[in-house]
VOGU-3710 file (C-alpha; in Angstrom, 3 decimals, decimal comma):
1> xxxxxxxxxx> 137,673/60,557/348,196  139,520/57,631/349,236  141,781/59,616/351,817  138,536/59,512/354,044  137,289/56,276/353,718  136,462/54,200/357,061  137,666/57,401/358,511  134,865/58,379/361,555  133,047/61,840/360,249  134,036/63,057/363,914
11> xxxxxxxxxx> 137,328/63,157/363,201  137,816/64,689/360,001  139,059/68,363/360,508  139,787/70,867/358,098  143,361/70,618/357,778  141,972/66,961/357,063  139,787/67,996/353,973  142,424/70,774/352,685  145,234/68,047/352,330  142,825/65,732/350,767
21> xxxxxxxxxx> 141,762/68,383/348,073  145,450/68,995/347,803  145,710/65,056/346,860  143,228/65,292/344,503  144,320/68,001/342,804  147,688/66,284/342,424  146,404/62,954/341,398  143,625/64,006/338,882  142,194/66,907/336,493  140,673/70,024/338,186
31> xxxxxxxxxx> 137,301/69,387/336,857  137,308/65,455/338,059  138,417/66,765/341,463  135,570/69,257/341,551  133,572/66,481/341,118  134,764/64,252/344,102  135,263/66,606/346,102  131,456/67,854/345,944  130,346/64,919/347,587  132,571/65,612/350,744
41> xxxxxxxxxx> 130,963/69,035/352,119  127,411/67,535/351,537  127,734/64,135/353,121  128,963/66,032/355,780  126,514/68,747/355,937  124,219/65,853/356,326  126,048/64,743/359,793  125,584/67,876/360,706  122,005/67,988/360,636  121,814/64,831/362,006
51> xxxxxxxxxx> 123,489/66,134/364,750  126,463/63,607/364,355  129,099/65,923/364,002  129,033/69,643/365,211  130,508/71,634/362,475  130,848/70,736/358,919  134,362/71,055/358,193  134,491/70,518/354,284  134,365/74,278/353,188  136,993/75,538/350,810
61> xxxxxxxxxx> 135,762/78,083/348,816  135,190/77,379/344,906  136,145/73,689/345,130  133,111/72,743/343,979  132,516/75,034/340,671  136,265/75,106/339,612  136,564/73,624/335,923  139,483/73,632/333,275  137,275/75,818/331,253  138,228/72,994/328,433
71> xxxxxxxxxx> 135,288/73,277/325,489  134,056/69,946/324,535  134,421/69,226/320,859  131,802/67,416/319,305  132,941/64,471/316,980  131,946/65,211/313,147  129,812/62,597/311,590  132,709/60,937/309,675  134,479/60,269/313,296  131,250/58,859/314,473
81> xxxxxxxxxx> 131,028/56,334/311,098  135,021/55,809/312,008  133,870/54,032/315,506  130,909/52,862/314,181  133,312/50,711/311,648  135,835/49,712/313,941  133,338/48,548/316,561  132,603/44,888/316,897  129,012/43,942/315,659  128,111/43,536/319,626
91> xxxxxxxxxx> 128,177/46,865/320,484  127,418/48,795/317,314  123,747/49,024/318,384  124,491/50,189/321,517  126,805/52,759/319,737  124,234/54,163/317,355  121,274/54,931/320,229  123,956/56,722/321,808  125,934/58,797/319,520  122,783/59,382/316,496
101> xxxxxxxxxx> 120,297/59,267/319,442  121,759/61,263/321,960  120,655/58,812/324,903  122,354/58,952/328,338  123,784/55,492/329,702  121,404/54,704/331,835  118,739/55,245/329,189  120,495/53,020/326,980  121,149/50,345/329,468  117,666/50,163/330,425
111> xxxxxxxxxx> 116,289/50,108/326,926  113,644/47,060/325,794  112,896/45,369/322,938  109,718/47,083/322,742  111,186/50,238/322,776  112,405/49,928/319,167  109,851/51,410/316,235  111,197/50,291/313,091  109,707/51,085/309,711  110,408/52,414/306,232
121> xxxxxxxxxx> 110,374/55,094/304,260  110,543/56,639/300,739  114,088/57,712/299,508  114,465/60,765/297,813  114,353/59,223/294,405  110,840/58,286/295,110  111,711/54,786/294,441  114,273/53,035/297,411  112,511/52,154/300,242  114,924/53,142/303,000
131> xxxxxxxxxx> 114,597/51,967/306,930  113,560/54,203/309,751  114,037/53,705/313,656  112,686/55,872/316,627  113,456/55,078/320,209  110,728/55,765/323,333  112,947/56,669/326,013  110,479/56,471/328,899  112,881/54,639/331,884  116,299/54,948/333,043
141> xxxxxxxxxx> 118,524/52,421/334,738  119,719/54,477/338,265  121,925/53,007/341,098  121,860/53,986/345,045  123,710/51,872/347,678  120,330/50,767/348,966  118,277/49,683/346,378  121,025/48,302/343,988  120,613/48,846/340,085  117,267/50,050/339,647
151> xxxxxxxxxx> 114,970/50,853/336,052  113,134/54,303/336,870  111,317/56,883/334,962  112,687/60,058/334,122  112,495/62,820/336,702  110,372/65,205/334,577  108,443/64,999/331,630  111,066/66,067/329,183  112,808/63,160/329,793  109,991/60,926/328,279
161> xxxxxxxxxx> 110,897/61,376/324,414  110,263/59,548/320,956  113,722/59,714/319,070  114,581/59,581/315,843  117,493/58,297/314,052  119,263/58,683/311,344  118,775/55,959/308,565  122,728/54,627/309,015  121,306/54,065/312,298  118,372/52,392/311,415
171> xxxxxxxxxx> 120,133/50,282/309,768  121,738/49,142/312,777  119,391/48,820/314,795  117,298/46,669/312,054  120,613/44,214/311,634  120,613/43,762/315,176  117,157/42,999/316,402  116,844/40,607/312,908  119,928/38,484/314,311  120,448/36,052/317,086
181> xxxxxxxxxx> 121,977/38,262/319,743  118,519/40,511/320,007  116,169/38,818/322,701  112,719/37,366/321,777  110,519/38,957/324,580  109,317/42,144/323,883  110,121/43,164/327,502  113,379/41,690/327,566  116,437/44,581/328,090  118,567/44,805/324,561
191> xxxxxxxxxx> 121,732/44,127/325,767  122,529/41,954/329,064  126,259/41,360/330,457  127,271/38,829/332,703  123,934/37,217/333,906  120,796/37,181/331,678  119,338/40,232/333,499  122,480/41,347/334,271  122,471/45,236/332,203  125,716/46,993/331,566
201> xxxxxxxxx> 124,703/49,393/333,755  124,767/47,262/336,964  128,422/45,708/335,886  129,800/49,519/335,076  128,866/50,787/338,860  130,274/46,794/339,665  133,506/47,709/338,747  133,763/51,405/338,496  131,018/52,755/341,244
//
């Protein structure tokens, strides 16, 4: 939406928001300019109710639900093991909690030590004792221009969850919190960028928000 930024909401007609829908369409894919363009009718349905602006001027019909209709393939477990080996040792933690567990970034990003449960099990020869990991996903890392990067629990219950991983995974997982990158403190976040309480989170929406 950058053809309206510093622009005053009172000024932005509808020949205005048709050209820059036409922009986006040109510059990226239809779903990503569903996306952005979204934001436009309900900022300014907000001015409206606010009674900054009369008329809300942002209303082309099916802007916002129009998608490629693309089907998201998901990668087989051999192309997951494929990043997993090419990653540095860094971010193969990271990696795993993601891909085997399924976690969203801001879950990830906002993960503590304490939030790791690793154990063992018995393989199926009865004899190899194999390692186990399960994540509690209880808090999220969320941004908003006015608070900043903030660590919040889930919206609804279902997003409080004990996950399990596979034992590649656990593997992982037990490598990394054994070695000298994983942080002492039980509260501490797992992986910090930039600052020692910097998360990833806060320098993704840094450069990228």
């Amino acid at each position: 939406l950058t053809a309206f930024h510093g622009r005053d909401l009172r000024f932005i007609t509808a020949d205005d928001v048709d050209a820059g829908w036409d922009d986006m369409l040109d510059y990226g894919r239809l779903t990503q300019a569903s996306h952005a363009y979204d934001r436009l009718p309900t900022t300014l349905r907000d001015a409206v109710d606010k009674k900054l602006i009369r008329i809300n001027p942002a209303n082309i019909p099916g802007a916002s639900s129009i998608r490629t209709g693309k089907k998201v393939r998901r990668p087989s477990d051999t192309e997951v093991a494929a990043v997993l080996d090419a990653l540095p040792e860094s971010w193969r933690a990271l990696f795993v909690c993601e891909a085997w567990g399924g976690l969203r970034y801001g879950e990830v990003t906002e993960l503590r030590c304490r939030d790791i449960e690793l154990g063992h099990r018995i393989g199926a020869d009865g004899e190899t004792l194999l390692p186990t990991a399960k994540i509690n996903v209880t808090r999220a890392v969320v941004w908003s221009k006015g608070s900043g990067s903030v660590g919040k629990a889930p919206n609804s219950e279902a997003g409080v969850r004990l996950v399990p991983l596979s034992t590649r995974a656990a593997v992982v997982l037990t490598e990394f919190l054994a070695g000298d990158s994983a942080p002492a403190d039980p509260d501490a976040l797992l992986w910090t960028a930039l600052g020692a309480t910097d998360t990833f989170a806060l320098v993704h929406w840094r450069i990228w928000g």
